[in-house]
C-alpha positions as CSV (number, residue, x, y, z in Angstrom):
1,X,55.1,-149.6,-126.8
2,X,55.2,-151.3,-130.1
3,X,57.0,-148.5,-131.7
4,X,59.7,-150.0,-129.4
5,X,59.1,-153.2,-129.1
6,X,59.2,-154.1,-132.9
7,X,62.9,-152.5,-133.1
8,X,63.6,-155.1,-130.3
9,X,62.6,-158.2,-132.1
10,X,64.8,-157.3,-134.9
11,X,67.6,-156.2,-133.0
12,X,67.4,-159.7,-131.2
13,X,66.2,-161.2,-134.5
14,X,63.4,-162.3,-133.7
15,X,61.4,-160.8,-136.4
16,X,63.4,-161.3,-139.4
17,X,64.1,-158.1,-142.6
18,X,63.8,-159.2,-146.5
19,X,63.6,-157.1,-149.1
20,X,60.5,-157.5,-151.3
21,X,60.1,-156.0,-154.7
22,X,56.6,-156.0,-154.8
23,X,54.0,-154.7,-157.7
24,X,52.2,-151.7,-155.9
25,X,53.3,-149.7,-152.8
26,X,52.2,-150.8,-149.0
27,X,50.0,-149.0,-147.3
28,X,52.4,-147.7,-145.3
29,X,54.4,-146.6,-148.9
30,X,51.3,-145.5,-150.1
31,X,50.2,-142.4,-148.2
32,X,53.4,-140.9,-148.2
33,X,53.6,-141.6,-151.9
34,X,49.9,-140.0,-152.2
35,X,50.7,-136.8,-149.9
36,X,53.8,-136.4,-152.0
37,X,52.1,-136.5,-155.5
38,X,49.2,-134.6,-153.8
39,X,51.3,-131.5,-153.3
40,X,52.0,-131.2,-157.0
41,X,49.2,-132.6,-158.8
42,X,47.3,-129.7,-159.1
43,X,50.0,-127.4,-159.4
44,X,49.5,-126.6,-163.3
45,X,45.6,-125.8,-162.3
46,X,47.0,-122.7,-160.8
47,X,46.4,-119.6,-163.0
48,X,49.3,-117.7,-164.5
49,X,49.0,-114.9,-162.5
50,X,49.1,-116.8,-159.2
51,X,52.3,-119.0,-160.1
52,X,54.3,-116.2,-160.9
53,X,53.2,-113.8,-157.5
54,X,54.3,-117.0,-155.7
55,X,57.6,-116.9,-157.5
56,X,58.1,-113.2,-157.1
57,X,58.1,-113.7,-153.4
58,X,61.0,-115.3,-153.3
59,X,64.1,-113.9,-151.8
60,X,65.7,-112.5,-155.5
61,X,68.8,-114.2,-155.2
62,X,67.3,-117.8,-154.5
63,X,64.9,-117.2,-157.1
64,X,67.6,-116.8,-159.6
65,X,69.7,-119.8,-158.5
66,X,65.6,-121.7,-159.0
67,X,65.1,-120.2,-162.0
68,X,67.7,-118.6,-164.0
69,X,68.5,-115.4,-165.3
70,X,66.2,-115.7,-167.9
71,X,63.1,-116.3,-166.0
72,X,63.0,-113.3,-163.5
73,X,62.2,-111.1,-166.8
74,X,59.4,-113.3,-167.3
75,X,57.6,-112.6,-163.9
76,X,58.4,-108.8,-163.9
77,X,55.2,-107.1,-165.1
78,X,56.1,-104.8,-168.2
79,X,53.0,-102.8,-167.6
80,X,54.4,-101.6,-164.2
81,X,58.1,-101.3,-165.8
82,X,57.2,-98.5,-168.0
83,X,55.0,-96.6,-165.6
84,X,57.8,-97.1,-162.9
85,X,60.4,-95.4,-165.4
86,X,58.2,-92.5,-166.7
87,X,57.7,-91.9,-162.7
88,X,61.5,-92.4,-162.4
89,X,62.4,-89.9,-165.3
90,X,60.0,-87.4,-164.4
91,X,58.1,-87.5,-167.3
92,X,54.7,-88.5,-165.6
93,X,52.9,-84.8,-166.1
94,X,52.1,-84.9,-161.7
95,X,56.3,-85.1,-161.2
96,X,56.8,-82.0,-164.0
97,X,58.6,-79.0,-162.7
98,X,56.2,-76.1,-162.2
99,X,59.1,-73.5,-161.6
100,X,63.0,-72.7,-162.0
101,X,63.6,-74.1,-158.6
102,X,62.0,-77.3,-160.3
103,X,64.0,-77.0,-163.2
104,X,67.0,-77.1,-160.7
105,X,66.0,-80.1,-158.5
106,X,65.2,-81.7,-162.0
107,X,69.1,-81.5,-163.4
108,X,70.3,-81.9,-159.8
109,X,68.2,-85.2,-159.2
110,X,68.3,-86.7,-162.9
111,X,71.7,-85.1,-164.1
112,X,72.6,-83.7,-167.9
113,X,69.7,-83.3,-169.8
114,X,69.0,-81.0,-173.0
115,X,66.7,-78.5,-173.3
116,X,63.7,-80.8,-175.1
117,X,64.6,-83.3,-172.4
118,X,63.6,-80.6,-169.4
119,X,60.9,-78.9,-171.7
120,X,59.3,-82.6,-171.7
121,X,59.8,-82.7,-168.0
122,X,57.6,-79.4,-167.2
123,X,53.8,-78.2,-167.0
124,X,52.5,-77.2,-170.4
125,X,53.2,-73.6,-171.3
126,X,56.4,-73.3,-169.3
127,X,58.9,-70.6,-170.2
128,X,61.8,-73.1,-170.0
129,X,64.1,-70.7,-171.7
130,X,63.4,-67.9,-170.3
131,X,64.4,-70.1,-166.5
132,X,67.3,-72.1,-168.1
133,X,69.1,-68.4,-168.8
134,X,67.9,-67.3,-165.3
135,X,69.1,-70.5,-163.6
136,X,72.7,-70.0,-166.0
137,X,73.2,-66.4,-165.1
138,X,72.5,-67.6,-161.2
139,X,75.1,-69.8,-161.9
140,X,72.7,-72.6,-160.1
141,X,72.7,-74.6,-163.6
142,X,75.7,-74.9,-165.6
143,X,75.8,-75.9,-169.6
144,X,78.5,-78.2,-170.7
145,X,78.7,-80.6,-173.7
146,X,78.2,-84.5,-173.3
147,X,78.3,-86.6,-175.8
148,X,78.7,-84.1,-178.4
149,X,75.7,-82.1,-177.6
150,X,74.7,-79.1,-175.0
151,X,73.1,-80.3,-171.7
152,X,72.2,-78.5,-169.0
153,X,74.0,-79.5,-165.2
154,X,73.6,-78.8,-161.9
155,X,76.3,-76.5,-160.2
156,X,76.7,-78.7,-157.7
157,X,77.8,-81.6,-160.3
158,X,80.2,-79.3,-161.8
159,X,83.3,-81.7,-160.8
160,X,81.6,-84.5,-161.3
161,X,81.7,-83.9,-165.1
162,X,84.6,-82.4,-165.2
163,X,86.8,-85.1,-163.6
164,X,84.8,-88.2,-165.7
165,X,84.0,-86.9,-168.7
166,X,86.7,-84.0,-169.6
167,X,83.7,-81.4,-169.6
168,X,85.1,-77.8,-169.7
169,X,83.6,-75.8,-166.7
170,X,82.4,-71.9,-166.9
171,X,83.9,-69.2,-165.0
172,X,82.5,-67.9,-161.7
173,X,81.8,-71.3,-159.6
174,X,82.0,-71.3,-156.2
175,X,84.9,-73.1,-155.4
176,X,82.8,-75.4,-153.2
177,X,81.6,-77.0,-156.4
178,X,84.6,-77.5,-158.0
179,X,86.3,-80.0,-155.4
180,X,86.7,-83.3,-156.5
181,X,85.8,-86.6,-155.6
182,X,87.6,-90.3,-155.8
183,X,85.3,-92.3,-158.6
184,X,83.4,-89.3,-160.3
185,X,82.0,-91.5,-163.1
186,X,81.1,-94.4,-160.6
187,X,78.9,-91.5,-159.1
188,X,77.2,-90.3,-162.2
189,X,76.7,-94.3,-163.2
190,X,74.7,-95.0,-159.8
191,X,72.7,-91.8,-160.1
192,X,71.7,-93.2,-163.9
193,X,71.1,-96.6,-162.5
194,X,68.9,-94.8,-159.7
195,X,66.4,-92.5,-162.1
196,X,66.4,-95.5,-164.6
197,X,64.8,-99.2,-165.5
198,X,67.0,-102.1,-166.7
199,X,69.8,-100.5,-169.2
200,X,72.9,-102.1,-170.7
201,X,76.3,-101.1,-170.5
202,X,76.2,-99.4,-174.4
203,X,72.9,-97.9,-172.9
204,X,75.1,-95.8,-170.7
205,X,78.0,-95.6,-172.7
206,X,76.1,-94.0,-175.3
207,X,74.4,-91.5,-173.0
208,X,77.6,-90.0,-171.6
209,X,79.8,-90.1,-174.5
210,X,82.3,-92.7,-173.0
211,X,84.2,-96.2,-173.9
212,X,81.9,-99.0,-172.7
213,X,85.2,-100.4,-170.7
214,X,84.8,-97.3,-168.6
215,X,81.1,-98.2,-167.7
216,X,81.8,-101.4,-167.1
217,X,84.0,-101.1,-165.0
218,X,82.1,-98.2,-162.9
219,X,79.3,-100.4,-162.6
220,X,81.7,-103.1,-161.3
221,X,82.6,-101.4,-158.4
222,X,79.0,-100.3,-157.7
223,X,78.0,-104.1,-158.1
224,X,80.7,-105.0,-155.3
225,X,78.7,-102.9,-152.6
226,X,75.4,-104.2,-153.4
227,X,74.4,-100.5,-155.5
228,X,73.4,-102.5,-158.9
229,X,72.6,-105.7,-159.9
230,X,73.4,-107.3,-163.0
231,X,70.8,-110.2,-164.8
232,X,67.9,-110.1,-167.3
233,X,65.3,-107.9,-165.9
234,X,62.9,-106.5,-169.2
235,X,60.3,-108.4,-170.2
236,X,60.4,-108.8,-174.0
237,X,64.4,-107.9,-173.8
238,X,67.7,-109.6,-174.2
239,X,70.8,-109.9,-173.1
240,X,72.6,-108.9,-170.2
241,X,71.2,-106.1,-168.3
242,X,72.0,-103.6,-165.3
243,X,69.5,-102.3,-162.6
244,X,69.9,-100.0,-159.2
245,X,68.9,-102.5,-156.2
246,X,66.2,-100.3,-155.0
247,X,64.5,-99.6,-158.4
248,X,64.7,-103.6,-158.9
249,X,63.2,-104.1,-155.0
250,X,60.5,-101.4,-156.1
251,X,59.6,-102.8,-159.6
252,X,58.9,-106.4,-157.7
253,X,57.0,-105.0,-154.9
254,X,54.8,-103.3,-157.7
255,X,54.6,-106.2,-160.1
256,X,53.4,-108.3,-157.0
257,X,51.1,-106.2,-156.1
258,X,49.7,-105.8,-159.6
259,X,49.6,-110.0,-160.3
260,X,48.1,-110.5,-156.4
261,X,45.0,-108.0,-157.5
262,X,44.7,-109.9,-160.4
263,X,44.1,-113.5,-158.5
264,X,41.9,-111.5,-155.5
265,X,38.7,-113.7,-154.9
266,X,35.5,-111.4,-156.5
267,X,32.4,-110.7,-154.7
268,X,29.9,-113.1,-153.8
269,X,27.0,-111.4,-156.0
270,X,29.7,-111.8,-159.2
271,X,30.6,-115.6,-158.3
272,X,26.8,-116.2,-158.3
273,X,26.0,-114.4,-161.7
274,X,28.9,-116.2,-163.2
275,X,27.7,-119.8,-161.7
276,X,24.0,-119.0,-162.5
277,X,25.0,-118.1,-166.5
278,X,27.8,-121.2,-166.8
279,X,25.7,-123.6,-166.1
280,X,22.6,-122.5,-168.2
281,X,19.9,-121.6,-165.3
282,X,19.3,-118.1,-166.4
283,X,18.6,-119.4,-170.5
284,X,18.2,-122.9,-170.6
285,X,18.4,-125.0,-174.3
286,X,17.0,-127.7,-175.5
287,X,18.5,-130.1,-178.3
288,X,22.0,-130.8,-179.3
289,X,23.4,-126.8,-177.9
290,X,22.5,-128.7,-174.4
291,X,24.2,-130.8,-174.6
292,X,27.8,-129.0,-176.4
């Protein structure tokens, strides 16, 4: 009833409104002003680890609008980065091909690579010459020249190349291969986005022998759609970077997962050790070191 009444008695003036500038809050002021502060006050008592698994699970783009560009590289963790590429590239030793069909999927899921590059991508004592003239003469891998050296292709990505980067095709494909498609270089752009980490545009450029306009402008139409997503992603890097939106959604789902184990609560039998030796019970001192 008073919540009502008192907006009666001003209303009919009856209880008069002045403005006081007064020296310390009311107490009315003051526990809003204390819950407020309260929120915040211990908010640099936080460890590392926890501020930034609280950051990273932010929706990505209001997190950059908070943020900036330049602070999403900052919460990535770099440890999980590299292992996600090696994993990506199939250079960790349990994703190595094992046989030719291997060999196959490799070119067909990673694209042109050179011989070293699938010899570092296979078990240990693997006869990768010996399969690479197999998989040729099968016509199932195809060897073309990118950038000014010999990779190896799938069959299957024979127009592909062909149509994007001017590479000159062997006799004796299946026609079925050799049918073209409307943005061939937009195609091989999102598979490198999809087996890579962050890379820039001269990253690419470089790898496929072409003008970085071109890349630029591939990566432009896969940004449209949602495929990529452009920002500063490496920790320790610089610059302007590129990344496929499901390696990016995998490298924070890792990195959160790797910062959350860090800030996990321990056992109670370590929490006792620790209190027991911090505060001195298990080898008490005597003298000034008592008291430091």
């Amino acid at each position: 009833p008073a919540l009502l009444q008192v907006p009666r008695e001003i209303r009919s003036r009856d209880i008069r409104v002045v403005t006081v500038d007064s020296r310390t809050p009311s107490p009315f002021a003051s526990a809003l002003l204390f819950e407020y502060v309260g929120n915040f006050i211990y908010e640099g008592d936080a460890p590392l680890a926890e501020r930034r698994a609280q950051a990273l699970t932010v929706d990505p783009l209001q997190l950059r609008q908070l943020l900036g560009e330049a602070e999403l590289r900052e919460l990535l963790d770099a440890d999980v980065l590299a292992e996600l590429e090696l994993q990506l590239q199939h250079v960790d030793p349990e994703r190595h091909a094992k046989h030719p069909d291997g060999v196959h999927e490799l070119v067909l899921r990673l694209g042109d690579l050179t011989r070293d590059e699938i010899a570092a991508r296979t078990i240990a004592g693997a006869h990768v010459a010996e399969w690479l003239e197999d998989l040729t003469r099968e016509r199932r891998v195809v060897s073309v020249n990118v950038a000014n050296e010999t990779r190896f292709i799938a069959a299957e990505d024979a127009a592909k190349y062909r149509d994007a980067l001017g590479s000159v095709m062997p006799q004796g494909l299946p026609d079925a291969f050799l049918i073209g498609e409307a943005r061939p270089l937009a195609a091989l752009t999102r598979r490198y986005a999809r087996t890579h980490g962050p890379f820039t545009v001269s990253d690419l450029a470089r790898r496929l022998g072409v003008g970085p306009a071109l890349v630029q402008g591939a990566l432009g139409e896969l940004a449209v759609v949602g495929t990529v997503v452009e920002g500063e992603f490496r920790p320790g890097g610089h610059g302007r970077e590129w990344i496929d939106a499901g390696v990016l959604r995998t490298l924070r789902q890792r990195s959160l997962a790797r910062l959350r184990k860090e800030v996990e609560p321990v056992e109670q039998s370590a929490l006792a050790r620790f209190a027991v030796a911090w505060h001195g019970i298990d080898a008490p001192r005597s003298g000034e070191a008592a008291l430091l």
